[in-house]
ZASE-82638 format. One line per 2 residues: number of its first residue (from 1); their letters; for each residue x, y, z of N, C-alpha, C, CB. Coordinates in steps of 0.2 Angstrom, whole numbers, plus 5000, padded with zeros to 4 digits. Glycine has a CB too. Layout:
N
NUM> a> X:Y:Z:X:Y:Z:X:Y:Z:X:Y:Z | ...
//
This chain:
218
1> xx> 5004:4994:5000:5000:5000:5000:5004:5006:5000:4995:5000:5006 | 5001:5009:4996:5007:5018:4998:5009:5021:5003:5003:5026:4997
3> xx> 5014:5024:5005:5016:5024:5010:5014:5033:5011:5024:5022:5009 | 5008:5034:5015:5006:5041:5017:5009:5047:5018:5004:5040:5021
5> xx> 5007:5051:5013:5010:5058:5014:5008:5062:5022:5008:5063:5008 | 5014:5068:5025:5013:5071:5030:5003:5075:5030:5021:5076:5030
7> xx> 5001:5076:5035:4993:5077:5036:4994:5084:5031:4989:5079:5046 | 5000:5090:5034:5002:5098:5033:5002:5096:5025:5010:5102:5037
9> xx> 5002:5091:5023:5003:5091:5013:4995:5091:5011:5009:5083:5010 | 4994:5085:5013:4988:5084:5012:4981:5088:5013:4987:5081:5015
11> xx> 4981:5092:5019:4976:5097:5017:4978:5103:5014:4972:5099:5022 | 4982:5105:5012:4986:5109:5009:4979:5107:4999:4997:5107:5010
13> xx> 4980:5101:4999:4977:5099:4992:4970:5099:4995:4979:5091:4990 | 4967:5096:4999:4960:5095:5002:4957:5099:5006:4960:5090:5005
15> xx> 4954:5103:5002:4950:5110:5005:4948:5108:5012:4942:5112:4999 | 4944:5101:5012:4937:5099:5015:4941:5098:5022:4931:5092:5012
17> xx> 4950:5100:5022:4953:5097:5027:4952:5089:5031:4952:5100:5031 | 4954:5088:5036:4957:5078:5038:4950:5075:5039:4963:5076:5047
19> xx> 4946:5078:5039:4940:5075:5039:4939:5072:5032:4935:5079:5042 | 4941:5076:5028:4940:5072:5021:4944:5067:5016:4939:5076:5017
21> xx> 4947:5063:5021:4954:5060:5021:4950:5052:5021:4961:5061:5029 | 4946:5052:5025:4942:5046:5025:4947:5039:5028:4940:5044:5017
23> xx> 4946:5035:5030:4948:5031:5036:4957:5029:5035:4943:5024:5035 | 4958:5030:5027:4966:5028:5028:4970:5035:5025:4969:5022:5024
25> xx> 4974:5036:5028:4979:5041:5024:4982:5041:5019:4985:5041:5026 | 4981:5044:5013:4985:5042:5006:4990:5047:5006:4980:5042:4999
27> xx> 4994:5044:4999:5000:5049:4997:4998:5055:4995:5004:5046:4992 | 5000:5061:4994:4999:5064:4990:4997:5065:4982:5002:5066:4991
29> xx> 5000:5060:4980:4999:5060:4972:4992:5056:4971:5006:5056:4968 | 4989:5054:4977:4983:5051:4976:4979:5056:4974:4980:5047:4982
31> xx> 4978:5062:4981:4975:5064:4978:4975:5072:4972:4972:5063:4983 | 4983:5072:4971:4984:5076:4965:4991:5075:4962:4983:5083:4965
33> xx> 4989:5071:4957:4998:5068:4954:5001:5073:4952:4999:5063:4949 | 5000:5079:4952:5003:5087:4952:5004:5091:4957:5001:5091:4948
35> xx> 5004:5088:4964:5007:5092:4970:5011:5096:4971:5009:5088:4973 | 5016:5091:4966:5022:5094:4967:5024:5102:4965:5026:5090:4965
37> xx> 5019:5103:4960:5019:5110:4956:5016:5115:4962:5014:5110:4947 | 5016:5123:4960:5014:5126:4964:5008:5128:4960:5019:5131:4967
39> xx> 5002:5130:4963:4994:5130:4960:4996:5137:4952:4987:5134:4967 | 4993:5135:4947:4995:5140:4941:5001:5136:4937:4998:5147:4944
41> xx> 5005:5134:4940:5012:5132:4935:5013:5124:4935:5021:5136:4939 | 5006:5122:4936:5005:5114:4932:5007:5115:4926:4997:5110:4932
43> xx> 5011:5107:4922:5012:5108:4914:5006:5104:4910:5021:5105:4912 | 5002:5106:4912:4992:5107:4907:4990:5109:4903:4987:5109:4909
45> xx> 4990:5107:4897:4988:5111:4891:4982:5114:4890:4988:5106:4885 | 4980:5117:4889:4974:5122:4890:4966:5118:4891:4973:5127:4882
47> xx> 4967:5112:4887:4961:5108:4884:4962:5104:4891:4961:5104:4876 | 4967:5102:4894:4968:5095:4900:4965:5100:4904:4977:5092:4902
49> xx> 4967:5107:4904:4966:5111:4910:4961:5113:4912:4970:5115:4910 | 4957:5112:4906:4947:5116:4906:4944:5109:4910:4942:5118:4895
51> xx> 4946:5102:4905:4943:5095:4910:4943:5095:4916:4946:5091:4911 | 4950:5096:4921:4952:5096:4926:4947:5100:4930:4957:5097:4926
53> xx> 4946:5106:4927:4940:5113:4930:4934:5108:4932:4935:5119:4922 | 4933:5105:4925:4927:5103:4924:4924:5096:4931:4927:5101:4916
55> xx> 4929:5093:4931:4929:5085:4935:4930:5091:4943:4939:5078:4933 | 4934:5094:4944:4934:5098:4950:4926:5101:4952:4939:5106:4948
57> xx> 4922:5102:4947:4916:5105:4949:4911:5100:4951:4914:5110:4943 | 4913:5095:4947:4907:5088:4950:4910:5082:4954:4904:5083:4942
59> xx> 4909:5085:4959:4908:5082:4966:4906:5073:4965:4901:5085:4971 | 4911:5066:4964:4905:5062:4965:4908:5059:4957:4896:5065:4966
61> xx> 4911:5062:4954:4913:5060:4945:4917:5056:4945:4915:5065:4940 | 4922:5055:4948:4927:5050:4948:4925:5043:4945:4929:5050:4954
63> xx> 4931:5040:4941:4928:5033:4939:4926:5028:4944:4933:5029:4935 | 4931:5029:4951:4931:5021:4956:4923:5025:4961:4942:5018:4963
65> xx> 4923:5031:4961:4916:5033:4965:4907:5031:4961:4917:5042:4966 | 4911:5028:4952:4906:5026:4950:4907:5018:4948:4903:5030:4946
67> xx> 4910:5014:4949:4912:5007:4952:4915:5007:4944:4905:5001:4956 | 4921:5010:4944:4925:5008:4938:4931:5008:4940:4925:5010:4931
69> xx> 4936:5007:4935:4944:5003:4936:4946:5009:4940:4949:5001:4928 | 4953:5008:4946:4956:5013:4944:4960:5015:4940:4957:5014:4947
71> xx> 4963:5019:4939:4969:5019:4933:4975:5018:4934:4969:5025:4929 | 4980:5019:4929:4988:5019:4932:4990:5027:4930:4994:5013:4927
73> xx> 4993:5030:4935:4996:5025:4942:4990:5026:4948:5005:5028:4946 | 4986:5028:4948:4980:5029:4953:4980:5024:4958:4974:5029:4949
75> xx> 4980:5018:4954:4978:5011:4958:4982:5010:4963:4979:5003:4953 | 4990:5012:4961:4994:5010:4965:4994:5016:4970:5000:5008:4962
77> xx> 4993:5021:4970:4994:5027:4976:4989:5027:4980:4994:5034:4973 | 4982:5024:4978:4978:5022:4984:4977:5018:4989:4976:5021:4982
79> xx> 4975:5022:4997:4979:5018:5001:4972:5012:5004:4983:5023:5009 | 4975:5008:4996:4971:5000:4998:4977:4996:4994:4961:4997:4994
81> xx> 4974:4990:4998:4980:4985:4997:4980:4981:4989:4979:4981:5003 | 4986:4980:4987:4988:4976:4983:4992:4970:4983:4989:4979:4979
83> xx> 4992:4968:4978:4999:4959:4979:5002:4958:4974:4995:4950:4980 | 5009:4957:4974:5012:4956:4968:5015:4949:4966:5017:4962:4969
85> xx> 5011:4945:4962:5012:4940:4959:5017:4938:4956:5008:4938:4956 | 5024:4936:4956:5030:4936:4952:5031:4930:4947:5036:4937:4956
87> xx> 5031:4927:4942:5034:4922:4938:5037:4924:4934:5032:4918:4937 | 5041:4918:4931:5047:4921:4925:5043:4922:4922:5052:4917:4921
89> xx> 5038:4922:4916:5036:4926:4912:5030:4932:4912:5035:4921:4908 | 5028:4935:4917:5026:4939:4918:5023:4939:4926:5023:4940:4913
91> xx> 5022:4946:4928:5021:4948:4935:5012:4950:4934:5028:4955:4938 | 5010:4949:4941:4999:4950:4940:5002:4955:4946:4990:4939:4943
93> xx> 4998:4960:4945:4996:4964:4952:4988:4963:4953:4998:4974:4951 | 4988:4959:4957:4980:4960:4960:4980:4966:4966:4976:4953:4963
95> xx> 4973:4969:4964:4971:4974:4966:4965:4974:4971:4969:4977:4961 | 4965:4973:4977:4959:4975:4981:4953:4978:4979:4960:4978:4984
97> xx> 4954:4986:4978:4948:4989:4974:4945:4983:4967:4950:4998:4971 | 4938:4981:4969:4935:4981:4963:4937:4975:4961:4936:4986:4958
99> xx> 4943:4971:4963:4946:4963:4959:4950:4967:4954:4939:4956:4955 | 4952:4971:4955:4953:4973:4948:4961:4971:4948:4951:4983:4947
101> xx> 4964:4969:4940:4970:4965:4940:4973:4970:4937:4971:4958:4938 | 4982:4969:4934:4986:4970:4928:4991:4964:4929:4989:4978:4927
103> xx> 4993:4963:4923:4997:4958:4919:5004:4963:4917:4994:4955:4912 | 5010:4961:4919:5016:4965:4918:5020:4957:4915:5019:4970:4926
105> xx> 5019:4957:4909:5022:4951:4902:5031:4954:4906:5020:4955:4890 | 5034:4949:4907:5042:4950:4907:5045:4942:4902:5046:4949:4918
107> xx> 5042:4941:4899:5047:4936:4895:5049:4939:4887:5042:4928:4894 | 5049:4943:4886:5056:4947:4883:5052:4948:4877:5065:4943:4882
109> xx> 5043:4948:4877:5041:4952:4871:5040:4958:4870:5036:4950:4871 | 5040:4962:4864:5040:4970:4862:5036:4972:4862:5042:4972:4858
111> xx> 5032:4978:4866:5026:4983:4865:5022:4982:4859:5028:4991:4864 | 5016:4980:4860:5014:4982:4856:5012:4986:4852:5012:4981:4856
113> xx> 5010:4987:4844:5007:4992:4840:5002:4996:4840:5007:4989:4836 | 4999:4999:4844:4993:5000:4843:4988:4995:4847:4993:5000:4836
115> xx> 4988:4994:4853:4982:4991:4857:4976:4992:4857:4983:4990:4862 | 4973:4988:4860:4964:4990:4860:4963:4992:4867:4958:4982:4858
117> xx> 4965:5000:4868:4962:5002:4872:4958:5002:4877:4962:5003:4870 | 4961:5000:4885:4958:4999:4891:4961:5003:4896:4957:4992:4893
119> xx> 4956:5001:4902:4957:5005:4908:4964:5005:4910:4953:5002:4913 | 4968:4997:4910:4976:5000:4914:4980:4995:4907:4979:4997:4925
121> xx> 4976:4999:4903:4983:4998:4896:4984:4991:4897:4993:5002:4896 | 4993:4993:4893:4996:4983:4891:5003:4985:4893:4996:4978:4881
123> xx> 5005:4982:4899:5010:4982:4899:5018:4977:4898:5009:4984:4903 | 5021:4978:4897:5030:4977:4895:5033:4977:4899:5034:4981:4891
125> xx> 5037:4972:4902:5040:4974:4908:5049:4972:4907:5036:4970:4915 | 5055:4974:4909:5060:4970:4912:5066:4974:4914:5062:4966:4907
127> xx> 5069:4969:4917:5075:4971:4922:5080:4973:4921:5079:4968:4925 | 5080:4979:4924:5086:4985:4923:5091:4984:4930:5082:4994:4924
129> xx> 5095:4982:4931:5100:4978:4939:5095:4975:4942:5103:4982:4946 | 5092:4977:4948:5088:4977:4953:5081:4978:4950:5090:4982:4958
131> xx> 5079:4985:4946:5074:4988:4946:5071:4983:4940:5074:4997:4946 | 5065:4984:4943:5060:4981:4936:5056:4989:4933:5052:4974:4940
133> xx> 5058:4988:4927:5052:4994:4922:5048:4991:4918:5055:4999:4918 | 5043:4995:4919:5037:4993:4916:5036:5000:4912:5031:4991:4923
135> xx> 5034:4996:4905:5031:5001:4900:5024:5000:4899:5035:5002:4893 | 5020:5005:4898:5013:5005:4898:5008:5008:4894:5012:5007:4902
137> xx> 5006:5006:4887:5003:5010:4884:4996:5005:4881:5008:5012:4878 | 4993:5010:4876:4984:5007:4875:4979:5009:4880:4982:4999:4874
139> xx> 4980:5013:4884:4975:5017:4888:4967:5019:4883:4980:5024:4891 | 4962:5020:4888:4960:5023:4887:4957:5029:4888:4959:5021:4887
141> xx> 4953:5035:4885:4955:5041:4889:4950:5043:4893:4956:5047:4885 | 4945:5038:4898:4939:5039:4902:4946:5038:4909:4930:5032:4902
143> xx> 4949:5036:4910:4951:5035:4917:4955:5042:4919:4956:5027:4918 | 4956:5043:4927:4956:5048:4930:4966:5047:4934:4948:5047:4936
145> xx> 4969:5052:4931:4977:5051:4937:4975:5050:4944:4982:5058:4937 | 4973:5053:4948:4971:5055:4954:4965:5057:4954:4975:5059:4958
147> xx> 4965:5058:4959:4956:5057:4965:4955:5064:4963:4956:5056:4977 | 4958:5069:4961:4956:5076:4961:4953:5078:4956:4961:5081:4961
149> xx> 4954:5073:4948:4951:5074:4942:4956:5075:4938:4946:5080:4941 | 4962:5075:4937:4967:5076:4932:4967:5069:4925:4974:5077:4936
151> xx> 4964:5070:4918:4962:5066:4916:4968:5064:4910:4956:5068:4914 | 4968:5061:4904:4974:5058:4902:4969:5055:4895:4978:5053:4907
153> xx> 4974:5056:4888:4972:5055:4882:4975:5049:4882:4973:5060:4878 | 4971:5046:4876:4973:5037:4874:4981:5037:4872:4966:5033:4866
155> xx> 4985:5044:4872:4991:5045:4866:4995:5043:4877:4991:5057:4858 | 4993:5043:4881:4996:5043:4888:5001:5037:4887:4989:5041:4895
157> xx> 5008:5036:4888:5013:5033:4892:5015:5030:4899:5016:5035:4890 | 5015:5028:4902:5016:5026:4909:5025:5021:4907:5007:5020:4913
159> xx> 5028:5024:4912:5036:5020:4913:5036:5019:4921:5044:5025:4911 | 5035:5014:4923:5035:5015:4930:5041:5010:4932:5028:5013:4934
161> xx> 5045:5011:4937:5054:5008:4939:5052:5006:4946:5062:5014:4939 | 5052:5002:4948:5051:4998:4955:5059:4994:4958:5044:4991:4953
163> xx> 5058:4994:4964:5064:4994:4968:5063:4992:4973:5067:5001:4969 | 5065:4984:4977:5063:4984:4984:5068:4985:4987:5060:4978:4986
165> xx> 5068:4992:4991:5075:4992:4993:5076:4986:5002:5077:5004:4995 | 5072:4984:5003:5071:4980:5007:5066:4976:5010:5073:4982:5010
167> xx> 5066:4973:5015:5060:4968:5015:5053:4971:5014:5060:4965:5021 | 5053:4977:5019:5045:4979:5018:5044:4986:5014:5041:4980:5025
169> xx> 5050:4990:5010:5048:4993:5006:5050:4993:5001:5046:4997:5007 | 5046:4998:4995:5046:4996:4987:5046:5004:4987:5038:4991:4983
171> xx> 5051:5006:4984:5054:5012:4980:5050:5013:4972:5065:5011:4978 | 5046:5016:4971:5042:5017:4965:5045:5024:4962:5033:5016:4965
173> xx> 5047:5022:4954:5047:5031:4949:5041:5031:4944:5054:5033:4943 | 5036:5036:4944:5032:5034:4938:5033:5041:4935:5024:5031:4939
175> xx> 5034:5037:4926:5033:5043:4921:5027:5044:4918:5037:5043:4916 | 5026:5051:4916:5019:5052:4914:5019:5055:4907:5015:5056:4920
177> xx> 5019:5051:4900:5019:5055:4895:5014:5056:4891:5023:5053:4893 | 5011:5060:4889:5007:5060:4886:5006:5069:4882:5002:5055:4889
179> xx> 5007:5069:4876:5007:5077:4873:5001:5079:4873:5010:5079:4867 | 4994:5075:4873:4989:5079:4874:4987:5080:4879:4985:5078:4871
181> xx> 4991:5080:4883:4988:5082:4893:4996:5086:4895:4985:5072:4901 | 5001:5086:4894:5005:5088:4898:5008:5093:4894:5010:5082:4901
183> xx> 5012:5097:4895:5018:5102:4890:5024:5100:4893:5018:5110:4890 | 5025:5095:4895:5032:5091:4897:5029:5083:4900:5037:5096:4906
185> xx> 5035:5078:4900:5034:5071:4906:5033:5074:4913:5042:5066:4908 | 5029:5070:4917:5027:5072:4923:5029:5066:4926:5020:5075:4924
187> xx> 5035:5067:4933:5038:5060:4936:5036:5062:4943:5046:5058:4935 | 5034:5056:4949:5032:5057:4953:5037:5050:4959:5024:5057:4952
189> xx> 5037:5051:4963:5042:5045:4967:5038:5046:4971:5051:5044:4968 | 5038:5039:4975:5034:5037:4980:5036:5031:4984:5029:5036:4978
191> xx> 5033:5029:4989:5035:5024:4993:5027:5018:4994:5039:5028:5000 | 5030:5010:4991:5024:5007:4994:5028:5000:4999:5018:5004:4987
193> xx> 5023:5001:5006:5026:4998:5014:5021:4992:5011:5023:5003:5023 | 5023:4987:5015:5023:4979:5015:5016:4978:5021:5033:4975:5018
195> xx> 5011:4975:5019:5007:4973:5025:5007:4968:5026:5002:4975:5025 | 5011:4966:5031:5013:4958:5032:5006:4953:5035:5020:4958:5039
197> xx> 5008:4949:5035:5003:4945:5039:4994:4944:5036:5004:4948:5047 | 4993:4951:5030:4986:4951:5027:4984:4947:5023:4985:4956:5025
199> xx> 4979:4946:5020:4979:4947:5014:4972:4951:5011:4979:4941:5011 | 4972:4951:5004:4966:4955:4997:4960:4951:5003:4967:4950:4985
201> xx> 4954:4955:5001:4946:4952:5004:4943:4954:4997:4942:4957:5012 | 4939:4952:4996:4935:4952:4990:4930:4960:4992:4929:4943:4989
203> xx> 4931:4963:4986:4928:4969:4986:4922:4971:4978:4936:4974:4987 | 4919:4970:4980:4913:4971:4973:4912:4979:4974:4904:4966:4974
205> xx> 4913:4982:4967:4907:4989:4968:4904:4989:4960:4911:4998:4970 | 4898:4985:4960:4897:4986:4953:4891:4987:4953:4898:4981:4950
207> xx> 4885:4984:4957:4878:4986:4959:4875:4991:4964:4874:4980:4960 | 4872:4992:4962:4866:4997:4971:4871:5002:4974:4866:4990:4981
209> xx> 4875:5007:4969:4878:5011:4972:4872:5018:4974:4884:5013:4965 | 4875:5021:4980:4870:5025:4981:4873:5032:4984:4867:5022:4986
211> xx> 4878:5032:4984:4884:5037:4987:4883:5044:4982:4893:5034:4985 | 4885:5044:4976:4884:5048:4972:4878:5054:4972:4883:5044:4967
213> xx> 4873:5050:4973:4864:5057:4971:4866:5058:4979:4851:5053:4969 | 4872:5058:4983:4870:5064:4991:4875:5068:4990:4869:5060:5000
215> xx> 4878:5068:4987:4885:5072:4986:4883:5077:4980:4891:5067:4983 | 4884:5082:4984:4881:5089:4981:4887:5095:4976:4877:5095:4989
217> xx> 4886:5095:4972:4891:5100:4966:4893:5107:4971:4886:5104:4957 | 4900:5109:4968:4900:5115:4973:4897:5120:4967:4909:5118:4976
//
């Protein structure tokens, strides 16, 4: 699971302050994978930037608040738990939220051409020393970077470099490329802590959602 940003960062992003943190602590880049910029001098192309307005203004729009995938890297900054399946020819991240999986192919096949387009792409993976990288493309352009509304065109790239620098944690770099949302790569580093002794519980959100019609637009 992500390894939680300080509270002083976090409402700094969350108007509604710690009460709108909800039962676990997340990273920052959960809930804006442009933190790190100061407000104004995000690198958002005009059109990424009017969306973002737009997802900001509807309370409740988010894909996983209406029981769909989350995205990459979304999935992974959120503080629910995941599991990382390893064999020689490719690595499964199962996903708590929703059952939701990915497949990271490591037996030394090349990106595809032009995929069919889904929620967390197709990924490529292999070993750089230590680090595993993962390349990521065939996105589609409904899914969400973070919890805040920052959205991403099907043209989106993901490179993400994983590192267990020891037993219970995992050093992550994710790149974020894509020229119809960004006016540069946008890289974020983070930390995900080991929850020993757990495991995944079966999580459904697909029917009887009710959350949504009490949550009011600003």
């Amino acid at each position: 699971m992500a390894e939680s940003s300080p509270i002083a960062d976090l409402i700094r992003l969350l108007p509604g302050g710690v009460n709108g943190l909800g039962e676990f602590i997340p990273s920052k880049y959960f809930l804006n994978i442009l933190a790190d910029f100061k407000p104004g001098e995000e690198p958002l192309l005009p059109a990424a930037a009017a969306v973002f307005r737009q997802h900001s203004l509807a309370p409740g729009g988010s894909p996983i608040t209406r029981c769909l995938p989350a995205g990459v890297p979304e999935g992974d900054l959120g503080p629910i738990p995941f599991k990382l399946i390893q064999t020689p020819g490719v690595t499964v991240m199962l996903y708590e939220f929703d059952n939701s999986f990915r497949q990271i192919f490591t037996d030394g096949r090349k990106q595809l051409d032009g995929p069919q387009p889904t929620w967390l792409g197709y990924s490529v993976g292999k070993w750089d020393g230590d680090w595993l990288v993962v390349d990521t493309i065939g996105f589609n352009d409904q899914g969400w970077l973070d919890a805040a509304g920052h959205s991403h065109s099907e043209e989106l790239r993901v490179t993400e470099r994983f590192h267990r620098r020891d037993f219970s944690h995992l050093d992550v770099e994710v790149r974020l490329d894509d020229p119809k949302t960004f006016t540069k790569p946008v890289t974020v580093r983070f930390n995900e802590n080991l929850m020993p002794d757990t495991d995944l519980i079966e999580s459904i959100c697909a029917e009887d959602e009710k959350d949504v019609a009490h949550m009011k637009a600003k």
